[in-house]
C-alpha positions, 0 to 999 in steps of 0.5 A: 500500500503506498504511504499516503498519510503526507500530513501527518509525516511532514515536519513542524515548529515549535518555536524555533523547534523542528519535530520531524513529525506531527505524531505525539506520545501523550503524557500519561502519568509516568510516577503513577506507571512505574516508569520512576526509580525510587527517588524519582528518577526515570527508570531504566524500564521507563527509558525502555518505554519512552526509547520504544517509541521512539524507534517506532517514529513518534516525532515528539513525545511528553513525559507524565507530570513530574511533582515539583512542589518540595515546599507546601505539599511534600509529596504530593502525591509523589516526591518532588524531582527537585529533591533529588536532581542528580539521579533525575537528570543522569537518567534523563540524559541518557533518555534524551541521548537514546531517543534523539539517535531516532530523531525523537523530541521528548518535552518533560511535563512538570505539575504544580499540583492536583488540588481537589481531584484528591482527598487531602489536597490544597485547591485554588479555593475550599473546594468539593472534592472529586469522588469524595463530596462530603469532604471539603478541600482547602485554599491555598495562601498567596504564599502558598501559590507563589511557592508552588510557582516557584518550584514549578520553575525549578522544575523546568531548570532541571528539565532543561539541565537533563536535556529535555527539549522542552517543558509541558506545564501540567496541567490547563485540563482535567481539572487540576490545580492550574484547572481550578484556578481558572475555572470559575466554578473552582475559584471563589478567592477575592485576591489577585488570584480570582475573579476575573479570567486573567486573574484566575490565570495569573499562576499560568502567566507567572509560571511560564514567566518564570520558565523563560527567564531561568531557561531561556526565551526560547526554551519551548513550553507547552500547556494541556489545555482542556477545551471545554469541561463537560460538568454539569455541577461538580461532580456531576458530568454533562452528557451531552454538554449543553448544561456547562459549568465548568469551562465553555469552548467560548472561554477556551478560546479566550484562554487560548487567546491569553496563553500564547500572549503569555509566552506559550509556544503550544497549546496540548488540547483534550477535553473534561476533566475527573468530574466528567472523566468520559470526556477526559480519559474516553471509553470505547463509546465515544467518537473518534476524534471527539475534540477535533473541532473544539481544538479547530476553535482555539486554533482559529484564535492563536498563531501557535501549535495546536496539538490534539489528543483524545481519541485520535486513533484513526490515522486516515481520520487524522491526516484529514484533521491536519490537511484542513488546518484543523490541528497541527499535530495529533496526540496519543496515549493508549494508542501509543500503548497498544502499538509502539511502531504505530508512525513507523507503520504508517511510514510503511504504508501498512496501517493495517498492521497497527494494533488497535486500542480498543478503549477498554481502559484497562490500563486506566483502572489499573492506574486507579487501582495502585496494580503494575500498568500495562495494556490490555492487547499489548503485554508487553507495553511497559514491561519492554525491558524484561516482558519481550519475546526472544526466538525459541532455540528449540521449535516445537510443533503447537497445536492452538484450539480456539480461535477466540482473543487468546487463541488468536494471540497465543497462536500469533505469539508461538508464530512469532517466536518460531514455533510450528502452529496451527489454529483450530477454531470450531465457529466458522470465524475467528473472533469467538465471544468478541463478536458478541461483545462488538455487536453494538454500534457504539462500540467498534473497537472489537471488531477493529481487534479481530480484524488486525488479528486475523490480518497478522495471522494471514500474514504469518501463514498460520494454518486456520482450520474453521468449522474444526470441533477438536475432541481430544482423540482427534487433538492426539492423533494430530500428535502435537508437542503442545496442545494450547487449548483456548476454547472459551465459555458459555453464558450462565444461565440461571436455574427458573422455571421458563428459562428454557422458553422462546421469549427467553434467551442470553444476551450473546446469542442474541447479539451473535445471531442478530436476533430482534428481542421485540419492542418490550425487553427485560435485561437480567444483569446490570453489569456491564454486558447488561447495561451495554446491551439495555443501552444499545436496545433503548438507542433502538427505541426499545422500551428497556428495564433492567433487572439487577440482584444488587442495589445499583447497576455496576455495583458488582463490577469492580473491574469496571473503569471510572469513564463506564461507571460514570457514562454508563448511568448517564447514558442509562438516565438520558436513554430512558432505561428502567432500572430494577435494583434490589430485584432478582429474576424468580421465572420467565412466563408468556407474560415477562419476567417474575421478579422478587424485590430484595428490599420489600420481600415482594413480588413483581412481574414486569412485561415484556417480549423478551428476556434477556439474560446478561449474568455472567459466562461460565467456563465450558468443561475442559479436555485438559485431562483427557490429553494426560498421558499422551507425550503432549504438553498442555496448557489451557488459556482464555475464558475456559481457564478464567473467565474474564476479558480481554485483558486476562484472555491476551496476558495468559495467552502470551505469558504461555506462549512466551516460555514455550 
């Protein structure tokens, strides 16, 4: 395929700084990731990380935010580089040395603080905190400020002296703490820090100031800039983005406007913040390039660099963004998670080859959650350093039965470390569950997955046996030296009289098969499966009630990342859906569905056409014990091993496969 992605491959300034092109590496938390050393230093694993990309052609990349405050909140979250200068900058010299061999810019963001999106933290006033709105946090003196300020600028002395190109200043977005000074929703101070928008600007002028006059005049310095807030109230986000309280697109532009007078040199534009963190950090339901046209305002205001971020994983999409004048660069976070080489493809003219993020935001709730960050369909992202594959010295002849997401990567996995493999897979397609779960309309991103898996498959010449059942009689006769089986789950059905009627079936054979469940429908399960489901009927204008055992939907999904459990109810709220909690499925008849209320011991029956049953998938009986014995090596991998995403299914499949 010939390269046709001029645009986005073509060079641009910033300030007087060459990017060789317009594709960015997004910040993305890197002291939260585990790319820092013990005293704040860039890690030998996190160098691993950022060189990735940098081989794999990114032209600009922005580290996560670095803590500078030592003075005011010791600590905040994570100790200040400022503490420990002479490690930090050793091992950003080496980072800088390794990437620039690739012709790779890398700016060093550095954060004044977080404010109110944690508990325990000083905020521009005495703020509602995020999550948590029984608790109050508390304003920042003018001294305070200054401090910060001041240690900010330090900061940017010791970006510079290990030899960073350039600084992002953490963070105009997401509502932290230069994000409440500004907004006036967050800032109610009657000082020179408040009240008008310049005011509430003023720590943004001061620090970028300050930069310039430690660092010099021409030492670029970005900000992330959120254009537009997507809140409702604290605390309440704004679906649709009609009721705004936060900041507006108008006043976007005014702050645009002013940080370029400052001495910005470019603007990193997103969108949201923790309050409407769909918008900020989106799931798989939100559309490509959602910000686009909101950078496209600010750009028309400024003569500086607007780089775009948010969903921004379409690279034909992108190309067309930067060709109309819309944006001047693009910017990517999971994106460049998935898929290190993600600009080299392009430069190959192969796009795709490019392993997509599918919006999970499995590396979000891992964030979240305090476990080791990586990607879900990438196991190696951010384990570069000791998670890689080597080729085996010892090729061995691998049988792969299941052609779901894990069989699909262990066969791909055993290709590419030089083993002998073929792929069984019993359906007529692979892709197995992953079907099912990207049958909804808002939800593409699966079947981008399956796509790009059955592309490299092809590629590799793996041998694909479709409409195979394997029993183990035919798996020994074969006479594999491994036998990887993958062959998945079933939905769990509950044990009610009617359960096996015509107006009664699980949610994935009805999302497989196509099947129209009838204008009234009851969804058995409010996790997530459930609600998608219960979300994709309503969008179809079905009447929908959703029958849930716990007392809210989601209650029980503690794998479920913040952006789904915030647009999930919002979305269930504006589509009208009934929600039945505290309620559990007691029989299905001609007329519905007989619930039992938990709560008031009563019984209810609810009308509908069609029950359908979202509870949850079992593992199916397993043949692993019907090959012992047989000189074949066994491994079981997928949801018939553990049920549960795509994440679980991928890391398996490749932690197998790697030490065959």
């Amino acid at each position: 395929m010939e390269c046709n992605y001029s645009h986005l491959l073509s060079p641009f300034k910033i300030g007087k700084l060459s990017i060789k092109n317009r594709m960015v590496v997004a910040p993305m938390g890197d002291g939260y990731l585990g790319l820092n050393g013990p005293r704040g230093e860039f890690s030998d694993q996190g160098i691993e990380f950022m060189v990735e990309r940098a081989q794999g052609g990114f032209g600009l990349m922005i580290t996560g935010c670095q803590f500078t405050d030592n003075k005011v909140e010791k600590g905040d979250p994570i100790s200040s580089l400022l503490d420990n200068q002479g490690p930090f900058i050793y091992q950003g010299q080496e980072l800088n040395e390794r990437a620039a061999a690739y012709g790779m810019k890398i700016f060093g963001q550095i954060s004044m603080g977080l404010g109110r999106n944690y508990p325990g933290l000083l905020s521009s006033s005495e703020n509602e905190v995020f999550d948590f709105p029984h608790l109050t946090s508390q304003a920042l003196t003018v001294e305070q400020i200054q401090a910060k300020i001041d240690c900010v600028i330090e900061g940017a002395k010791v970006m510079r002296a290990a030899g960073f190109s350039g600084v992002e200043i953490h963070a105009l977005h997401w509502g932290y703490l230069l994000d409440q000074f500004a907004m006036s929703i967050t800032n109610k101070r009657t000082d020179e820090y408040g009240g008008s928008l310049e005011n509430r600007l003023r720590p943004c002028k001061q620090i970028v100031e300050g930069v310039k006059a430690a660092c010099g005049s021409e030492y670029p310095v970005s900000i992330r800039l959120g254009a537009k807030s997507f809140i409702q109230a604290l605390n309440k986000a704004d679906l649709h983005g009609m009721h705004e309280a936060g900041r507006t697109l108008e006043e976007s532009v005014e702050v645009a406007k002013l940080l370029e007078k400052y001495g910005y040199d470019v603007l990193n534009v997103d969108a949201g913040m923790y309050d409407s963190f769909y918008y900020a950090c989106s799931p798989s339901y939100m559309q490509d390039g959602y910000c686009i046209n909101l950078a496209a305002e600010l750009k028309k205001a400024v003569n500086i660099p607007v780089i775009c971020g948010s969903a921004m994983n379409n690279p034909d999409m992108d190309d067309e963004a930067v060709a109309q004048g819309k944006i001047d660069a693009v910017s990517l976070g999971r994106q460049a998670l998935a898929d290190s080489h993600f600009v080299k493809k392009l430069e190959m003219g192969k796009p795709e080859k490019i392993r997509p993020c599918i919006g999970c935001l499995c590396c979000l709730n891992k964030l979240q959650t305090g476990t080791p960050v990586t990607c879900a369909v990438n196991p190696a992202s951010r384990r570069e350093l000791t998670y890689h594959l080597e080729k085996t010295i010892e090729p061995k002849k691998i049988m792969v039965v299941g052609g779901g997401v894990a069989g699909m990567e262990a066969a791909k996995t055993a290709k590419l470390r030089g083993h002998e493999v073929e792929l069984y897979e019993k359906d007529t397609r692979l892709g197995g569950v992953l079907h099912a779960a990207g049958a909804h309309d808002f939800k593409p991103t699966l079947h981008r997955l399956i796509a790009w898996y059955v592309n490299e498959i092809k590629e590799m010449n793996i041998p694909v046996h479709l409409g195979e059942d394997m029993t183990a009689e035919k798996i020994i006769a074969k006479k594999p030296d491994v036998v990887i089986l993958a062959l998945g789950g079933e939905p769990l059905m509950p044990c009610i009289d009617g359960i096996d009627g015509d107006n009664c079936i699980s949610a994935e054979v009805m999302l497989n098969k196509g099947i129209d469940p009838g204008q009234k429908v009851i969804v058995v399960g409010g996790g997530l499966v459930g609600c998608e489901t219960a979300i994709e009927l309503a969008q179809k204008g079905k009447s929908v009630t959703i029958v849930e055992a716990g007392p809210a939907i989601l209650a029980a999904s503690n794998s479920v990342p913040i952006s789904y459990r915030q647009m999930v109810p919002d979305l269930i709220e504006d589509l009208s859906v009934e929600v039945k909690a505290n309620c559990r499925i007691e029989a299905v008849n001609s007329k519905g569905a007989v619930v039992l209320d938990t709560e008031k011991n009563k019984k209810l029956e609810i009308e509908a056409d069609t029950v359908v049953i979202s509870i949850g998938r079992k593992s199916i009986a397993s043949i692993e014990k019907d090959l012992y014995g047989k000189g074949i090596a066994v491994y079981s991998c997928g949801d018939m091993n553990r049920v549960g995403l795509v994440y679980t299914s991928v890391t398996a499949a490749y932690e197998i496969t790697r030490h065959i």
